[in-house]
C-alpha positions in Angstrom: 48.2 23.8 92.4 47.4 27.9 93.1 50.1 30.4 93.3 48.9 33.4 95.5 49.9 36.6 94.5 48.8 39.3 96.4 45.8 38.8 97.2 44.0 36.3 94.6 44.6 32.8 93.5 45.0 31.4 89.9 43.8 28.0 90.1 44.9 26.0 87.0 41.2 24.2 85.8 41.9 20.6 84.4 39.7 18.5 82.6 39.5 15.1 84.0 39.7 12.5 81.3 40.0 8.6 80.8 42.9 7.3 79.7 41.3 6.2 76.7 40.2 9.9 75.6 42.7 12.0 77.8 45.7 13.7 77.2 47.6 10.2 76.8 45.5 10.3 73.5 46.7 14.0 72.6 43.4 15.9 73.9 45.3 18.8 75.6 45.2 21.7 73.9 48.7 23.9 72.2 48.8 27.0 70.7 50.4 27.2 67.4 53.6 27.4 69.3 53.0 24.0 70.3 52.9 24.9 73.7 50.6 23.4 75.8 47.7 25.5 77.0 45.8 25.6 80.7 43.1 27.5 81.3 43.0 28.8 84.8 40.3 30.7 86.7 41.3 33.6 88.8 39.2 33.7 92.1 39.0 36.8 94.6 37.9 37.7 98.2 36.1 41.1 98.8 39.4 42.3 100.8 41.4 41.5 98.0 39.4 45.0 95.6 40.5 47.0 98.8 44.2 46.7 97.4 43.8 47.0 94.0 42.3 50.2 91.8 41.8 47.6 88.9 41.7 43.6 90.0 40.9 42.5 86.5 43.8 44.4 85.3 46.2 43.1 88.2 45.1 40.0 87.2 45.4 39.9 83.7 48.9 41.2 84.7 50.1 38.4 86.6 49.2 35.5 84.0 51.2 37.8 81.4 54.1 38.1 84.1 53.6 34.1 84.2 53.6 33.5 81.2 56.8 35.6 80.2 58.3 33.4 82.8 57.8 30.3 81.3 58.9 31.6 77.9 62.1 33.1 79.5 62.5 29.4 81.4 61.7 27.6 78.0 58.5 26.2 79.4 56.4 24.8 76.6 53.1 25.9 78.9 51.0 29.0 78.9 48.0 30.2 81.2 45.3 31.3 79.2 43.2 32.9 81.5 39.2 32.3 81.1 37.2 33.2 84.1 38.1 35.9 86.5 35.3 35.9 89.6 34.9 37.6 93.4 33.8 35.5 95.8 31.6 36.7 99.1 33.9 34.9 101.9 36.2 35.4 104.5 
């Protein structure tokens, strides 16, 4: 799954696991909410700073916006954003 808004991708990281020791087991993380939590790592093309004054606050901005939406859609998931990187490609 990646969502592209404007002009960088969040790209939901999961953590593959057995069935023995996966999330059938109760590994995935929640927050105190008991909302599940995925971390996600925000990837970004050189072209993509020539839109943006401040990427890592756009960025920041749209897991927030995300995350409002699931609250508002009563969505027991939240991004937790933990790696925001540009990569050199075209």
């Amino acid at each position: 799954m990646k969502l592209l808004l404007r002009t960088f991708y969040i790209v939901p990281l999961f953590i593959f696991a057995s069935l023995t020791n996966g999330y059938s087991q109760g590994a995935a993380s929640q927050d105190a909410s008991g909302n599940f939590l995925v971390d996600v790592m925000v990837v970004y093309t050189p072209e993509a700073t020539e839109q943006s004054s401040d990427m890592v606050d756009d960025i920041q901005r749209a897991v927030d916006i995300i995350n409002m939406s699931f609250v508002i859609s009563d969505v027991r998931m939240r991004f937790n954003l933990v790696h925001i990187a540009q990569l050199d490609f075209v």
